[in-house]
N, C-alpha and C positions, 0 to 999 in steps of 0.2 A: 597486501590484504585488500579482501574486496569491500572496499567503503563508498562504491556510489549505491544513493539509499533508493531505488525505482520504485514504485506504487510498486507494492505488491497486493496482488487480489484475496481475497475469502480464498476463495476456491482453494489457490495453490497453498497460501496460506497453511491450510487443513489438508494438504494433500505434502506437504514437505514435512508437519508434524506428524503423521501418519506411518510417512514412510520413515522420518527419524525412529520412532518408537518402533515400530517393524524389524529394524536393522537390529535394534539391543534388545528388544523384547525375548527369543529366545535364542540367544547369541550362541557363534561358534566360526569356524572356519572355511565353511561352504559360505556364511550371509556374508562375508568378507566383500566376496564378487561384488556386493550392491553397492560397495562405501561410493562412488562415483555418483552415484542417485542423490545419497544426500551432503559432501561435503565438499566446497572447493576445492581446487587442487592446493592454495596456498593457506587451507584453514590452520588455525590456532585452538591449540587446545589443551585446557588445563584440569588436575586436579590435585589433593592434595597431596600426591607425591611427584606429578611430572609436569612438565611444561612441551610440550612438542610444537612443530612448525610441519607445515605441508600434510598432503594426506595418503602419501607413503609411510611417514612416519608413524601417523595414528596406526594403518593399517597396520605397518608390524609391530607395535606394541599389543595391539588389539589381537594378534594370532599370537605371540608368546603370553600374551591372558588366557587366548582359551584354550591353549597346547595345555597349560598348567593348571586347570581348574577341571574337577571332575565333572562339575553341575554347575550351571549358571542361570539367572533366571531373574525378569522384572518385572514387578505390577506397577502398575503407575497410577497413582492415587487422586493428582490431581494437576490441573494445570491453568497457566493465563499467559493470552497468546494478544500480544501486540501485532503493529505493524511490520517489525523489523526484527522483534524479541522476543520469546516465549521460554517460559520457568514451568520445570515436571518436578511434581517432587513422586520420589518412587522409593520400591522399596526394594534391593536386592537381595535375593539370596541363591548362595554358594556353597559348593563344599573343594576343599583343597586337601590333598592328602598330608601336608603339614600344619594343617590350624583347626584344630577343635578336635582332633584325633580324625578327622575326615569327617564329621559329623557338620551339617550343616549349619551357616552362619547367616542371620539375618543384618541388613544396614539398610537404613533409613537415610535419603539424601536426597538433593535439589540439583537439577541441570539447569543453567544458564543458555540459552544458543542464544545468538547472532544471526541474521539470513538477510539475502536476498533471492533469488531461486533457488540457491542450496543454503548449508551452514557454513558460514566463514567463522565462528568464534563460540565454542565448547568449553565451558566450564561446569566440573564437576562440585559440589560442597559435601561430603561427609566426614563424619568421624572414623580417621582411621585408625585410633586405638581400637574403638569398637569393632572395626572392620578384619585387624591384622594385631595390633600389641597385644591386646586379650585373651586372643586364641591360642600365642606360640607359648608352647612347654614352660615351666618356670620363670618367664618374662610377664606372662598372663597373669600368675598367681599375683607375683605382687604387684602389679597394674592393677588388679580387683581389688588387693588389698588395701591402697590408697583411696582407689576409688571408694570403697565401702567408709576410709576413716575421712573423707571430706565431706561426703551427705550424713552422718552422724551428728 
């Protein structure tokens, strides 16, 4: 893992968050090509369903994401950008033709990265009830319906 911490400058700074948010901002299988702009070859990257190593890895999780998703899409609401660190929080939304009936899904959530010239360390924070248990057929219903008897 790349752990030596070099100055990094403003400039590039703002110019690797840029290009991170570029990359997923209106994601799919063509912006794949760019993953080399922004991530090590040996990043780490987490959310909460996966753990991956290297950025072969990311890459093809990240094409069997968007082979599988009809629409994808992220605004990014806000951000704070350290020397080495910087947190987005965003908002996605999706449509999959098995969750919500194909009708699009909104999720709210925080990226973590890691950098020195690119990103060595990706962490995603959402809720994936909200993102995936809520949506599917019958599993949804009573995930709501919990939901609804614990804010009561």
């Amino acid at each position: 893992m790349a752990t030596e911490m070099n100055s990094v400058s403003e400039n590039l700074r703002t110019a690797l968050l840029n290009d991170f948010k570029d990359f997923y901002r209106n994601p799919g299988i063509a912006s794949l090509e760019n993953i080399q702009r922004v991530y090590t070859q040996d990043v780490e990257f987490r959310d909460p369903a996966h753990a991956l190593h290297g950025r072969l890895a990311v890459k093809n999780y990240l094409r069997s994401l968007y082979a599988s998703t009809k629409y994808m899409k992220f605004d990014y609401l806000e951000e704070q950008i350290g020397e080495h660190t910087a947190t987005i929080v965003w908002q996605m939304t999706f449509s999959h033709t098995s969750l919500n009936g194909g009708n699009p899904v909104e999720v709210r959530g925080v990226t973590l990265i890691r950098f020195t010239d690119r990103v060595y360390y990706h962490e995603d924070f959402f809720d994936l009830g909200a993102m995936l248990y809520q949506h599917v057929p019958v599993l949804g219903s009573v995930i709501r319906y919990i939901n609804n008897r614990l804010s009561a």
